[in-house]
BATI-753521 format. One line per 3 residues: their letters; for each residue y negated, x, z negated of C-alpha. Coordinates in steps of 0.25 Angstrom, whole numbers, plus 5000, padded with zeros to 4 digits. Layout:
<nodes>
a) Y:X:Z  ...;
</nodes>
This chain:
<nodes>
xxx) 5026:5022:5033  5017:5016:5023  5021:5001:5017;
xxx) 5008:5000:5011  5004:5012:5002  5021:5016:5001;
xxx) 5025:5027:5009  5039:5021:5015  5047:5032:5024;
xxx) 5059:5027:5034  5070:5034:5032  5080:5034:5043;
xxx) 5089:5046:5043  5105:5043:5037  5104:5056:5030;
xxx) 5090:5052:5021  5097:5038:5020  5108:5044:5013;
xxx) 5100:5053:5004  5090:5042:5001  5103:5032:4998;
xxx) 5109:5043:4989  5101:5047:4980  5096:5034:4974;
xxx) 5087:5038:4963  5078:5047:4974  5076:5036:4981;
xxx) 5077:5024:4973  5073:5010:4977  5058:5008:4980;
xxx) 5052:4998:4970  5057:4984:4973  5044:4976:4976;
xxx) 5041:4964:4965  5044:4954:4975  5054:4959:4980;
xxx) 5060:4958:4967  5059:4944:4964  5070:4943:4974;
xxx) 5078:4953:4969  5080:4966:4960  5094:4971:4955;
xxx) 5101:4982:4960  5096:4984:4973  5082:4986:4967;
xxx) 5086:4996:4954  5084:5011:4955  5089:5020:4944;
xxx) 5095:5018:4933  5094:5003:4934  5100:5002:4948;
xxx) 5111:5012:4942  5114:5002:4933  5114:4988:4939;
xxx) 5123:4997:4952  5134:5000:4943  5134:4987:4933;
xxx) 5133:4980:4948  5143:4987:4958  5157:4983:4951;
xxx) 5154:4968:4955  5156:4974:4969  5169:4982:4969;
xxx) 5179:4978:4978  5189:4973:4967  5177:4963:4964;
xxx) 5174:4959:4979  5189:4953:4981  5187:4945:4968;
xxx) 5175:4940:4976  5180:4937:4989  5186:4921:4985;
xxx) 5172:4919:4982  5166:4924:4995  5177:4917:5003;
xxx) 5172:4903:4997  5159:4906:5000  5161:4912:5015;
xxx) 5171:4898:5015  5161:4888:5013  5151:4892:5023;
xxx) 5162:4893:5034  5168:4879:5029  5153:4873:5031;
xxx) 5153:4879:5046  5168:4874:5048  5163:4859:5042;
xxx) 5149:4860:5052  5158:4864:5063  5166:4852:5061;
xxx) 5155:4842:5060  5152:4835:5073  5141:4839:5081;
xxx) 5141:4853:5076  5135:4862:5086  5140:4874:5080;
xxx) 5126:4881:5078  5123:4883:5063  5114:4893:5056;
xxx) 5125:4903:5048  5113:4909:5042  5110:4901:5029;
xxx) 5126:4897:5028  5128:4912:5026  5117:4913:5016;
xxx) 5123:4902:5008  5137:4908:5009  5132:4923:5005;
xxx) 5125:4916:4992  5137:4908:4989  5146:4921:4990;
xxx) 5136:4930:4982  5136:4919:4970  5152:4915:4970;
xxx) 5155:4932:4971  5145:4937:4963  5140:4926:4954;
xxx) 5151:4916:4951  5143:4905:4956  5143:4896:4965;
xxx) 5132:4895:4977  5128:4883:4971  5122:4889:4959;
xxx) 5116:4902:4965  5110:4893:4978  5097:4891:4973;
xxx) 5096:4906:4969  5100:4909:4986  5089:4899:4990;
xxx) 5080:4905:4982  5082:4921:4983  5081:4918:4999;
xxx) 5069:4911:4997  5063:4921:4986  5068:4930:5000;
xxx) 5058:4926:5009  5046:4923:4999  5048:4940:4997;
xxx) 5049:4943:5010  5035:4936:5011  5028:4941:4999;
xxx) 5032:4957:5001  5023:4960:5012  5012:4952:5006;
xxx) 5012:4960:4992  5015:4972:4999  5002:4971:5007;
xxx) 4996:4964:4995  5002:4971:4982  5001:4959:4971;
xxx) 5002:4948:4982  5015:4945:4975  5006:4940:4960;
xxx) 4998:4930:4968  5002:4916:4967  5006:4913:4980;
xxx) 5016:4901:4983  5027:4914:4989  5025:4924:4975;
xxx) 5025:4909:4965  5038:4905:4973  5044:4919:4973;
xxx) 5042:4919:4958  5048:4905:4956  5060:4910:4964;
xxx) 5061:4921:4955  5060:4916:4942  5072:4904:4946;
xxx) 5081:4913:4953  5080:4921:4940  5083:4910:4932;
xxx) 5095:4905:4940  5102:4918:4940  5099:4918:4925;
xxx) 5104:4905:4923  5118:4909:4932  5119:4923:4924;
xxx) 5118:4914:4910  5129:4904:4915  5137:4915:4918;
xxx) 5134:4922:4905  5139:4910:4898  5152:4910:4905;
xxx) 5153:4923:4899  5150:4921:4885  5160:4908:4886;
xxx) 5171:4919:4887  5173:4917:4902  5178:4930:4907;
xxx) 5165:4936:4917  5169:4933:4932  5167:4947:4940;
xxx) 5156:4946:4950  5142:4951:4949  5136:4942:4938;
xxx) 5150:4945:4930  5148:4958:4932  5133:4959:4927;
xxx) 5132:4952:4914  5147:4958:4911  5138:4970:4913;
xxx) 5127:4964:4903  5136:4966:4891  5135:4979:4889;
xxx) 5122:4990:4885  5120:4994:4899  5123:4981:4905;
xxx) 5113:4972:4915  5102:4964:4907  5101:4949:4912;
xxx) 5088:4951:4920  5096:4961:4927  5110:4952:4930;
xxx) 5098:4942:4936  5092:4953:4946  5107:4958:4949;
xxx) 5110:4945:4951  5098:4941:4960  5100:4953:4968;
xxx) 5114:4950:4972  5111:4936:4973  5101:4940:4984;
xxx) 5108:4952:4989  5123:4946:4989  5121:4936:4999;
xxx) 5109:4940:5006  5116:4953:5013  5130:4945:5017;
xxx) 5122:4933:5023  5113:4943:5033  5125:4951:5035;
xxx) 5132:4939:5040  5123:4932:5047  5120:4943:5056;
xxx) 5136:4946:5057  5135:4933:5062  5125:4933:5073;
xxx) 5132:4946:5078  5144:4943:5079  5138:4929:5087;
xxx) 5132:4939:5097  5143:4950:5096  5156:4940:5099;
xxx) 5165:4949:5102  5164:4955:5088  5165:4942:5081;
xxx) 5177:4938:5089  5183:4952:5085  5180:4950:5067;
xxx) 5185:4936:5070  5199:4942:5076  5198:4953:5064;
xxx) 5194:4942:5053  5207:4936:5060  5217:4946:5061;
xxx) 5215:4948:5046  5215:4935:5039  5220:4924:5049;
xxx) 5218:4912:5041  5220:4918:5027  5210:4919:5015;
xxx) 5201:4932:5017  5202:4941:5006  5196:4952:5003;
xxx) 5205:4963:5005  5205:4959:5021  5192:4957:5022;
xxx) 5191:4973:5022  5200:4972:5034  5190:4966:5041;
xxx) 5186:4980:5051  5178:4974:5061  5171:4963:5054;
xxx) 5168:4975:5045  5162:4983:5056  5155:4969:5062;
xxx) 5149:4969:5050  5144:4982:5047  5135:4982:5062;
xxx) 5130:4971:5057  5125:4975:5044  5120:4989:5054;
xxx) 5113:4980:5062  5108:4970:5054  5107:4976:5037;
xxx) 5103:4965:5028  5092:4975:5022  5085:4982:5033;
xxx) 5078:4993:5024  5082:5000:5012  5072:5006:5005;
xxx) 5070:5018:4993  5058:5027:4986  5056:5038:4982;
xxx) 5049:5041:4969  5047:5056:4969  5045:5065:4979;
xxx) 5058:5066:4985  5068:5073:4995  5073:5066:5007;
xxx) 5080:5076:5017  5071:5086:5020  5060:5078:5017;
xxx) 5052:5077:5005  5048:5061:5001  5035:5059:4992;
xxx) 5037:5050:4980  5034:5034:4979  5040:5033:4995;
xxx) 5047:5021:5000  5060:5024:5007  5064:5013:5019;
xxx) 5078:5014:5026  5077:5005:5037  5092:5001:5036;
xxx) 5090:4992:5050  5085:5004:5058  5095:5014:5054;
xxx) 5104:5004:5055  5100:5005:5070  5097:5018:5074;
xxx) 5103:5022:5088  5102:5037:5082  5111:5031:5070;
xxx) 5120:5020:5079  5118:5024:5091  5112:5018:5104;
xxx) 5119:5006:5102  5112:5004:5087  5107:4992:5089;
xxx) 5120:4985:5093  5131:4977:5087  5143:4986:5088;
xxx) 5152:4984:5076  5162:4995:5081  5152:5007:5076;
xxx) 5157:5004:5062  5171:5004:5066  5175:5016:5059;
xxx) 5167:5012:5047  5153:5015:5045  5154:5030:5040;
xxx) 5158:5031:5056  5147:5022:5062  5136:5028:5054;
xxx) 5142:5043:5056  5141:5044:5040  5127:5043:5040;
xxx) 5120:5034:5031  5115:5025:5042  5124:5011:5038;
xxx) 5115:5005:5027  5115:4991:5025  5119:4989:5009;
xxx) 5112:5002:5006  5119:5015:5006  5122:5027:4993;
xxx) 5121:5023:4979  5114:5010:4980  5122:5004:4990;
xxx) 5121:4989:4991  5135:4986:4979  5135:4973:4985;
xxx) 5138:4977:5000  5154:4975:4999  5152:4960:4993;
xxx) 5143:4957:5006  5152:4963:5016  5165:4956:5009;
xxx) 5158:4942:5010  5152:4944:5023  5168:4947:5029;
xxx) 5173:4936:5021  5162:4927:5029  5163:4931:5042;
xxx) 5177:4933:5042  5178:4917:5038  5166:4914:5050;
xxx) 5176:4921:5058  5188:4914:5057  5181:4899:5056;
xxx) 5169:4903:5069  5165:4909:5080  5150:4909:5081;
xxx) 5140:4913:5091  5125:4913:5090  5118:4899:5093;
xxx) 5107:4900:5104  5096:4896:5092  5100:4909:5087;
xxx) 5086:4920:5085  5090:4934:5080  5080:4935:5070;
xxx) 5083:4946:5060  5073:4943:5049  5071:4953:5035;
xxx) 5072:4943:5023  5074:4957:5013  5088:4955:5022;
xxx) 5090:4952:5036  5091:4937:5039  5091:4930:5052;
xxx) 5077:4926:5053  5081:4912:5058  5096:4909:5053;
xxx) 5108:4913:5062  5112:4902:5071  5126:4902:5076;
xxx) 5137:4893:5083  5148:4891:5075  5162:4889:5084;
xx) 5173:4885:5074  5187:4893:5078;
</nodes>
């Protein structure tokens, strides 16, 4: 198909997913539109050497040693948002219905900025409020400047506001990097999460500039609670219409911690909220599409791609595809995974929903750990089923939101 005078061929097939996934620097990243990089740049957007760089300077603040050390932070954050439905559920005259989805949001950003930035929610919210507004205002200019290449210059109230936004969420990562800076030069010993890890990184010859620990920064702000809210919410609403399998995590999440603390170790333990949780991310990925270019003529199978082509994986379909899944594709059967995804996909690179090869979403443990940690506290505090004003709405927001929030009755247990 043709997106204007791009040429942009689907691909499908597990077996040209994989290659295109592998051999990164055959098919790198198409150029990241300028709007599109006035929400974010960093990693995810880097080709070559760049991307080399920033993957390895990034992927440490990650590891699994790292995760545990960050897992008392998530657990205050997951916490609070349950202690506020256990204080609505007491007040009198609570009907039980309540809108999880901007709850989860807020928890999700509070998480990403005690785990990964040392901060409180209190100091990154305004960069939240404003990264899911600056959200919206690109998903309305793209197709506009697309249609109209330099719509974006004119001054418009959406292009002057999605500069403004720009500019002050900018500045307020600046300003949080500097604080941070000072600490360090104060002789306080660098904490180990993600900012830690970047300016540690910005000591040295090849280390990160500060312009580049801003754009890493605003990635993961972005990116680190973006993906755990979607994933949560529609874990929610699934379990809601698939009771059986909530009543089934809750007897696992049970089973596991009783009334202890969760730690991190047990969280791994957690096999069928683990297989509850990849259906929904098979059913519902926070990116729908994946996409990559070619820049010279270039191999794919036994075909022969031209240069300057764009390359779209629609990670939805193929997460869909009966030829793939089978016939019962488009249901929510969390016992496909239950000898682990190598099994449920056949070992065919069909399972995509952080990405898949070298450039692999580094980020896709951290999600995961949180999004047990909250569930696993939902569980043990609620059951919850899907209120009657409830409309199934799936809506692309860059990820896939619930169009018009997520309203559930909440029965405190």
């Amino acid at each position: 198909m043709w997106i204007g005078p791009i040429p942009r061929v689907i691909v499908t097939k597990p077996e040209h997913i994989k290659e295109i996934f592998s051999r990164v620097y055959d098919f790198p990243k198409p150029p990241t539109h300028p709007i599109v990089r006035m929400m974010f740049s960093g990693v995810a957007v880097y080709d070559r050497e760049k991307w080399s760089k920033h993957r390895r300077i990034i992927t440490p603040a990650f590891h699994l040693e790292k995760l545990k050390k960050m897992v008392p932070a998530l657990h205050e954050s997951c916490s609070q948002m349950v202690r506020k439905w256990e204080r609505m559920a007491n007040e009198e005259g609570f009907s039980g219905e309540v809108d999880v989805w901007p709850f989860l949001v807020s928890m999700t950003a509070d998480a990403i900025s005690r785990a990964a930035f040392g901060s409180s929610f209190e100091e990154g919210k305004r960069i939240f409020e404003l990264q899911d507004e600056q959200a919206e205002l690109v998903v309305k200019a793209l197709p506009m400047d697309i249609i109209f290449p330099g719509s974006r210059f004119l001054p418009t109230k959406n292009n002057m506001r999605m500069r403004q936004i720009d500019r002050e969420v900018k500045e307020r990562l600046g300003n949080i990097i500097k604080k941070r800076e000072s600490e360090m030069d104060n002789g306080e010993v660098p904490k180990e999460d993600l900012l830690g890890i970047l300016l540690e990184s910005g000591s040295g010859e090849d280390g990160l500039s500060v312009q580049d620990v801003i754009e890493e920064c605003r990635l993961f702000y972005f990116a680190g609670h973006e993906t755990t809210s979607v994933l949560l919410v529609w874990t929610l609403v699934l379990l809601c219409q698939h009771r059986e399998w909530q009543a089934r995590a809750r007897e696992e999440v049970v089973q596991v911690f009783g009334q202890n603390e969760l730690d991190f170790v047990k969280l791994s333990q957690l096999k069928t909220v683990t297989m509850i949780l990849n259906e929904v991310l098979r059913l519902y990925p926070p990116g729908i599409r994946l996409d990559r270019a070619t820049y010279r003529e270039t191999k794919l199978g036994d075909m022969t791609l031209p240069a300057n082509i764009e390359i779209s994986i629609p990670v939805i379909l193929i997460h869909r595809d009966p030829d793939l899944w089978g016939e019962d594709a488009n249901e929510f059967k969390p016992e496909r995974f239950e000898d682990g995804i190598s099994r449920a996909t056949k070992n065919q690179v069909s399972f995509l929903p952080f990405g898949w090869g070298p450039r692999i979403c580094p980020g896709q443990n951290f999600a995961l750990t949180e999004t047990k940690m909250a569930l696993a506290l939902i569980l043990r505090r609620f059951s919850f089923e899907l209120s009657s004003s409830y409309t199934h709405a799936p809506h692309t927001v860059l990820t896939l939101h619930p169009q018009f929030g997520a309203n559930l009755i909440l029965h405190k247990l």
